[in-house]
Structure formats: structure tokens, C-alpha cells
N, C-alpha and C positions, 0 to 999 in steps of 0.2 A: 788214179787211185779209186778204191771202189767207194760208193757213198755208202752210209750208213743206211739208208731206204733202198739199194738198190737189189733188194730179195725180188721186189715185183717185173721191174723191168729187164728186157733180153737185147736193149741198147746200152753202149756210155754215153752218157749228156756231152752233148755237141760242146764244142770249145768254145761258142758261140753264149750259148745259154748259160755256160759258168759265168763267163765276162761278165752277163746282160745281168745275170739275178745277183751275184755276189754283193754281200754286203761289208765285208769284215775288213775293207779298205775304212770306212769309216766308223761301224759300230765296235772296233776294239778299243774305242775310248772306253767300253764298257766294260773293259778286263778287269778291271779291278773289283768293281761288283758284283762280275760273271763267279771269279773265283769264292765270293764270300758266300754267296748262293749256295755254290756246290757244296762248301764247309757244311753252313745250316743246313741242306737239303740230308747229306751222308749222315750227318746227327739223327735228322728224323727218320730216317730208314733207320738206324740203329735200334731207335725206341720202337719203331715198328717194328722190326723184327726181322728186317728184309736181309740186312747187312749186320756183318759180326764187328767186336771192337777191334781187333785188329786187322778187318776189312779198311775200317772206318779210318784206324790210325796210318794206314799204308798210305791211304787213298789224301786224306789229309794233309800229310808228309810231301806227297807229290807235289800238291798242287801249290804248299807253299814255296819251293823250290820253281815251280810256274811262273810265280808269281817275280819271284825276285828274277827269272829270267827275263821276264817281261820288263819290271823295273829298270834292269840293266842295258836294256837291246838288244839282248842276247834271242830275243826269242823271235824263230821264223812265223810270219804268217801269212797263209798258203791261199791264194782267193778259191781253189778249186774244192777246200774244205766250207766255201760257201759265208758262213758269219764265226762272229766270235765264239758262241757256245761250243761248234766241232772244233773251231784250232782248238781250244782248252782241251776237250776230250778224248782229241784224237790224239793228243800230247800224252794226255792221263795216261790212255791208253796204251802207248809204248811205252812208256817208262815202269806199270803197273800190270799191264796184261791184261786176263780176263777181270782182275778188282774190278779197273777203270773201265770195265764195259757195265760195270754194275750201276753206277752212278744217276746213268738215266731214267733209272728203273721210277714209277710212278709220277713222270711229269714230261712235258713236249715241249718245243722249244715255243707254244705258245704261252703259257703260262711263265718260260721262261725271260723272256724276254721283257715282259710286261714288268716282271720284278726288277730286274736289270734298270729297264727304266727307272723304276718307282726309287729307287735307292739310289742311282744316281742323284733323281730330282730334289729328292730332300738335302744334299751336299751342297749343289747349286743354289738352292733356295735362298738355303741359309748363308751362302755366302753373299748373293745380292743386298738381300737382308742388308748384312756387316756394311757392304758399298755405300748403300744407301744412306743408312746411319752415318759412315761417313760424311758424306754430302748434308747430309742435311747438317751435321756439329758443324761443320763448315762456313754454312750460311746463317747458323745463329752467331758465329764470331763475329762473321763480316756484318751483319746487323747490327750486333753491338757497337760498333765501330760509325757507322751512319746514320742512328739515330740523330743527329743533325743538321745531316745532309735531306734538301728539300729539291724534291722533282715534280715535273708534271707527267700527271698520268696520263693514260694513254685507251680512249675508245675510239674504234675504228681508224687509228691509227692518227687519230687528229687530239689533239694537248684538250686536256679533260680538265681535272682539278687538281689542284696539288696535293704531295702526299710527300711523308719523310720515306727516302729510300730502302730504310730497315725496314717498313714494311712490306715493302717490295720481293726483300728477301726471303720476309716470311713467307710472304703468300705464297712461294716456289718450294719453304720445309712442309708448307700444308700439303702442297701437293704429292711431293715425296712421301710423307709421312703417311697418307693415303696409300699409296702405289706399297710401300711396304707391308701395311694393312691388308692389301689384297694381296700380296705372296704368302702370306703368313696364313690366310686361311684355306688359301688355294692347296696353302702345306697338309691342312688338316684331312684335303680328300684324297693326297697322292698319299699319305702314311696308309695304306690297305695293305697288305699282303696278298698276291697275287697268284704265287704260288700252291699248289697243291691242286688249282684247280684243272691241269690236265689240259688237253687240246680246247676242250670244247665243254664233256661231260662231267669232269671231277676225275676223281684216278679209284683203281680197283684195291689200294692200301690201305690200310687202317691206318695213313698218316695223321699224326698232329700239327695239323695247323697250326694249333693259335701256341705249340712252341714253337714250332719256325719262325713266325712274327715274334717271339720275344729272340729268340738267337740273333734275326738282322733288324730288331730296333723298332719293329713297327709295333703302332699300338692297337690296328684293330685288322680284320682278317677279310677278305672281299668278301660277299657272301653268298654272292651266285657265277658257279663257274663260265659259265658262257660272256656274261659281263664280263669277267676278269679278263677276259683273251681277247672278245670283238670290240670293246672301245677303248677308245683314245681320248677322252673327255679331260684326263688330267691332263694331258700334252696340251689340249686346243685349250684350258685353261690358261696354263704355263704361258703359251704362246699370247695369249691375250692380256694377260698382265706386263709382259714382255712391249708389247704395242702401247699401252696406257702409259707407262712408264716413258715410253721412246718419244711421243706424244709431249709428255711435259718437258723432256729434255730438248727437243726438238724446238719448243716454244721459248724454252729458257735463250737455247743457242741462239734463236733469231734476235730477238732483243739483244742480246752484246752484238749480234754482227751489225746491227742499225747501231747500237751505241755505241762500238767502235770504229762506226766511219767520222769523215772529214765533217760530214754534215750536221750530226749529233754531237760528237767527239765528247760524249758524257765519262767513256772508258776508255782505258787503252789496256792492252793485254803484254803482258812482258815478252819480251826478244825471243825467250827459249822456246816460249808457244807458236809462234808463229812461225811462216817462211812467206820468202820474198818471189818477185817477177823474174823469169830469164833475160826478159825485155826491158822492164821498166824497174830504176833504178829507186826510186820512190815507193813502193810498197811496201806495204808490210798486210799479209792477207792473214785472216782469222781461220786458217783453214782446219784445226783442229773443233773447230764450232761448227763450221759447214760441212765437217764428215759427220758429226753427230748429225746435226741435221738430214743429212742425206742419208744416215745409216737407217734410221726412223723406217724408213720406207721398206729397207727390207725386212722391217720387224713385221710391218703388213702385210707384206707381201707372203710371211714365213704362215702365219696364221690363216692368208686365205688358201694357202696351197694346202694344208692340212684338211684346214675345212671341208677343202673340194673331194681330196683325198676320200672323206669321209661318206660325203652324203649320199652317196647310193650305194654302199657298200652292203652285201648281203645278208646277213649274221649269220655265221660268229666270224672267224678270222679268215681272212683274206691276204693273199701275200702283197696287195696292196698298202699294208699297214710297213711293211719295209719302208715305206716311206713318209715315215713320221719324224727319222732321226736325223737327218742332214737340216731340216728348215729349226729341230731341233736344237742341235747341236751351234747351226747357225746364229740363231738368236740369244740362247744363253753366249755366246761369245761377245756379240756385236752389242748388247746389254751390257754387260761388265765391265766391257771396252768403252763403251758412253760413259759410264756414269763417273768411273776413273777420271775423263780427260774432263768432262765438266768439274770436277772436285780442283783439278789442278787449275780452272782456267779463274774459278771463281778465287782459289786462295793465292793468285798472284796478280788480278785485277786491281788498279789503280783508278781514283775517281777523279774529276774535272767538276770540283764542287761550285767556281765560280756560273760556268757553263748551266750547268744544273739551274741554280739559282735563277737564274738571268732569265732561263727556259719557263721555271715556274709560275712569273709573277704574269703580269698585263692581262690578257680575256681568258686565263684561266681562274681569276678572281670575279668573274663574270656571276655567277649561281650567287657566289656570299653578298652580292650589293644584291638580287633580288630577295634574298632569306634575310636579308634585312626592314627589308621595307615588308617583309613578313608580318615579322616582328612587330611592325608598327600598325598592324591590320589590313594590309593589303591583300585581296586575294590573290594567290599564287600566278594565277594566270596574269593576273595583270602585272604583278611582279617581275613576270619572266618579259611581259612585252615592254618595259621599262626600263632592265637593265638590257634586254635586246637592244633599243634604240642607245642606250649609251656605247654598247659594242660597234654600232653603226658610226658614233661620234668621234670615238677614239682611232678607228679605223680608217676615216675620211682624214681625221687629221696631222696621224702620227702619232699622236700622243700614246701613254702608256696609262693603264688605269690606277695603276696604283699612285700617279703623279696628278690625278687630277684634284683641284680643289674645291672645296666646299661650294663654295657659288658657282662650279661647271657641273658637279654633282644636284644643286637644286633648280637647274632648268631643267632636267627630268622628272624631279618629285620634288615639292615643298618636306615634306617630309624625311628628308638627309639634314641630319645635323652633325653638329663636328664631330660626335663619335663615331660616324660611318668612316673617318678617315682612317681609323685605328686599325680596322679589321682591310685594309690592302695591304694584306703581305701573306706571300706563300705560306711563312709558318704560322702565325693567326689563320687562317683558313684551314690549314691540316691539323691546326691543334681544335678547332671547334667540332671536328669530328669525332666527340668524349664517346660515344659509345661502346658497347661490347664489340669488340673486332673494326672498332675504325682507325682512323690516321694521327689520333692526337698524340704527341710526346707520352702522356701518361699512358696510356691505353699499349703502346707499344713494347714501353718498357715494363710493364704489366707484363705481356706478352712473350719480352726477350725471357724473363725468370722463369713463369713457366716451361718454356721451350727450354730451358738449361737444365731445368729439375727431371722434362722427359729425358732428353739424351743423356744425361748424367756427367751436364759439365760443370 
């Protein structure tokens, strides 16, 4: 078939170099927004003066008939027409004649494509967005629900201080609530309009831009054509939020796989989620957790191939830039797909409150017997070297701390009297944490209301 460039050359492109270069095995995921382009694009030729109204309406007519072929399956596409913008055109093109040859008139498939992206992106954004939001109503539920449940926290992976569970949940809506934060304003630099500006230099029509941007929704217009066509900065955004995001979900999932084993057994995750050993008849594996987890990586991975893609590229376009769509396309899936299964894992999770509990108490109430003797003028250091040596007591002897009594408490310090017995218990220690964003029953449930009034539950 002949190419639409091939005035200059006295060869046909090797069978070889269609394979190698074709793109339109996977960028006709962009069909749908290829088509809305050419709508808006035939509009602004109209007002330009390029195309007549019943150029416009023929041309139009076609491509929604395109469109719905595509819908259906109906529609062939050809790798030897190269990407999605020729199949469309060479489509137009038979079906319309010399109209559908009109269509290209004032733009390349540099500028093309860029737009294709950009309106793509803004669909996908907005749907993460919705996921997320998801997940996070999710985990204000199940907070609701555990503000009574008391755990020990966890630094460097060694039981820290205690803390009620809801806020555990929070601090995972914080992070989300962040990560949507960053799609949302990532949203505000792919909204450009991309279009109009041509291969490289702009186009030789009197087009209106800034209608084109109102026909496909955008609200502002690129402003320098060469920009528009050589970078990818919205993508390696995209891609990056995409990683931040994978990151929290990735941290989220490891903590249930630790606190659904045998050793924690703080959770257990329901039958439907899981699967079992071919071997071993005792399993029940977290494996919906550990693909998130493992998916993480090629969120990174998607972002650094971009990157690479990028950084000694010429300016302006490069047919290197073909390869923004796959690690693209990749990551908005492998995104969607996390944050879905994390949503399902979290609202079918069961807790092991005794367990929890049990985990809480002993040398995690370590810190409240020194911030006691605080209290009583002790300086800190010496406080810490005080309840140290009681940690050393309890541990020599089995004992538990919150089990000790008054007279084993003042061979440490004179200074313990019987109300240091009050404050050993996991929830006295998480509730003494009253401040803005700490661990106390009050503080949390503060916390649950607003978090219910953001998500509008």
C-alpha cells in the first residue's frame, strides 16, 4: 500500500521496518480520542476557511460510522498503515474520497498525537482519582470500626508504642489522599491543547486554537509549538504519580502480608482473596497483596524507561517518543488494577483484637514509665536510662511491665508512686498521645468526622 509520505522515496519500506516501527498494535487504545480530534480539528478548518460545511458534515458522518465500527470490532487495523491516526484516515479516506484527504490539512501527526495523549490522560486521571476515593471511603469505614482496637506500632520493624488501629488506617487515607492531590494537579498541566501546533513550527492556517481547546474540553492552549511536540513531561509526570501511588500501596500490602502470617496473625483476609499450595495442603497465600506489591516495581520501572527515553533526545520530536505509550498504557492499567484489589482486601479483612492487644502491652509501655518520671523532674536522659534498666528487669525475668508492682517499680526510682500503675496499658498510653494528629481515642475520632465530611460519607 502506498504511504502517505511516499512522494520522496523511489523504494517500498521493507517488510522489515513496518514490523520494527508500527505502532497501532497498541496505540489504537487511542481510537476513541483519535476520532474526537479530527471532529474538533474539521470544525476549526471550517471556521478557518479551509473546509466547507458540507466538507465538514460528510467528513464528520464518516468518522462516526468509524467510530461505531471500531466499537463493534468491526474495524480492520492494518500494522502496514503504521499508528492509529493513518488506519482512521486511510479509512476516511475510502469511504469519503478526496474530503478525507482534506482532514490533515494544517497539522502532523506530531501535534497529533500529543493531543490524543492529553485527552486520553485527563479520562484516566479522573478515573484513578474516583479508585482512590474509593479506597480511601473504605478505610475511613474500617477505622471507624477499630477505634478500639489497640496495636503496637512499628519502627524498624521492632514494636514501638502503642497506638489504636484507626489510626493506622488513617495514616494510609493520608497518604492516598496525597497521591490523589498529586493526580489532580498533574491534571492541570496535561489540560493544554496540543494541537494546532504543527510538526515542529506551528501550521501555515489561520486556525483557532483556543476553539479547538473549547470543542475537546481543554482549558488552556500550549503556547509554544515546538514544546507541544518534543516533550513528554506530562507523561513522566503521569508516570510518577503512578510510582508514589504504587509505593504507598506496596507499603500498605506488605504490612497485611506480615499481619497475615502465622507469626502476627493480627489479620486474616477472606477465602475469596486468596489461593492455596499445589503442595501444601495448609496454605492460604496473600497473593492478591504480593502482586500489588510486586506490580510497584514495574510502576518504576515504567518511569525510568521514559525517563531514559527522554534525556538525550534532540529537540523537537523524535520517533523515539513512540515510546512513551506501552510503559504508559502499562502503568495506568497495573495502577487501577492495585488499587481495586487493595480496596477489596481492606473491606473483607478481619481482625485478631485479642492478638493485637497482647502485642501492645509489655516494653512497648517502655517511653510512658520514663515521661513519667518526667513529669516528676527528671531529666529525660536520665529517664530514658531508668526505664532502660527496668526493660533490662523485666526481660531477665519474664515478667511483663504492665504486671509489675509498686515496690518492683521503686527499686528504679523513689519517685513511682501508685499512680504510675495506672498508666500500663496500651490504651492509657495511646490515649495520652492528646495532640493534633496523635493516637488518643479523642484525637482520632476528631479525625474519623473530618475524614467523613472530606469524602462525603
Amino acid at each position: 500500500m502506498e504511504k502517505p509520505w511516499s512522494g520522496r522515496f523511489s523504494e517500498d519500506t521493507d517488510r522489515f521496518v513496518e514490523e520494527f516501527t508500527e505502532s497501532v498494535s497498541f496505540d489504537k487504545l487511542l481510537a476513541e480520542e483519535d476520532i474526537k480530534q479530527n471532529i474538533a480539528h474539521v470544525r476549526t478548518l471550517l471556521r478557518a476557511g479551509v473546509l466547507t460545511e458540507e466538507e465538514v458534515e460528510k467528513i464528520i458522518k464518516a468518522l462516526e460510522r468509524i467510530r461505531k465500527d471500531i466499537d463493534e470490532g468491526k474495524f480492520t487495523w492494518r500494522k502496514e498503515l503504521e499508528d492509529v491516526h493513518m488506519n482512521i484516515e486511510a479509512e476516511l479516506i475510502r469511504r469519503t474520497g478526496d474530503t478525507g484527504g482534506k482532514v490533515h490539512t494544517g497539522r502532523s501527526r506530531n501535534d497529533q498525537i500529543a493531543t490524543d495523549e492529553r485527552i486520553f490522560l485527563k479520562k484516566e486521571i479522573a478515573e484513578i482519582v474516583d479508585l482512590l476515593k474509593d479506597l480511601r471511603r473504605v478505610l475511613v469505614r474500617t477505622a471507624e470500626r477499630t477505634v478500639d482496637i489497640v496495636i503496637p506500632s512499628y519502627t524498624h520493624l521492632q514494636r514501638a508504642q502503642p497506638l489504636r488501629l484507626a489510626h493506622y488506617f488513617l495514616a494510609f487515607r493520608e497518604m492516598f489522599l496525597k497521591d490523589s492531590e498529586r493526580f489532580l494537579d498533574c491534571y492541570r498541566r496535561v489540560d493544554e491543547l496540543p494541537l494546532g501546533s504543527g510538526a515542529v513550527a506551528g501550521v501555515d492556517f489561520p486556525l483557532d486554537r483556543f476553539f479547538t481547546a473549547r470543542e475537546l474540553g481543554f482549558s488552556k492552549v500550549v503556547r509554544n509549538s515546538m514544546y507541544a511536540t518534543a516533550d513528554r513531561d506530562f507523561i513522566l509526570e503521569v508516570l510518577f504519580c503512578c510510582a508514589v501511588t504504587g509505593t504507598h500501596l506496596s507499603r500498605f500490602a506488605e504490612d497485611m502480608i506480615l499481619w497475615s502470617s502465622e507469626e502476627f496473625s493480627y489479620v486474616e483476609l477472606p477465602d475469596r482473596l486468596c489461593t492455596g499450595s499445589s503442595i501444601m495442603p495448609q496454605k492460604k497465600n496473600p497473593d492478591i497483596l504480593e502482586l500489588i506489591r510486586g506490580k510497584t516495581g514495574r510502576l518504576y520501572g515504567n518511569l525510568m524507561s521514559l525517563l531514559t527515553v527522554l534525556k538525550g533526545l534532540p529537540t523537537a520530536y523524535n520517533r523515539d517518543l513512540q515510546e512513551d505509550k506501552e510503559p504508559l498504557f502499562d502503568s495506568l492499567r497495573t495502577l487501577k488494577g492495585s488499587i481495586a484489589g487493595m480496596t477489596k482486601a481492606v473491606e473483607g479483612m478481619k481482625f485478631n483484637e485479642d492478638r493485637m492487644k497482647t502485642s501492645s502491652g509489655n516494653l512497648t509501655l517502655a517511653t510512658d514509665l520514663a515521661n513519667y518520671l518526667v513529669r516528676k523532674g527528671v531529666p529525660f536522659r536520665e529517664a530514658h536510662r531508668t526505664a532502660g534498666r527496668i526493660v533490662a528487669y523485666v526481660t531477665e525475668t519474664g515478667k511483663r511491665i504492665e504486671d509489675l508492682t509498686l515496690e518492683e517499680l521503686r527499686r528504679f526510682s523513689d519517685l513511682f508512686s501508685e499512680d504510675a500503675l495506672d498508666l500500663l496499658t496500651p490504651e492509657g498510653s495511646a490515649d495520652r498521645k492528646n495532640t493534633y494528629g496523635g493516637t488518643s481515642r479523642e484525637q482520632i475520632l476528631r479525625m474519623i468526622e473530618v475524614a467523613k465530611r472530606e469524602e462525603g460519607l
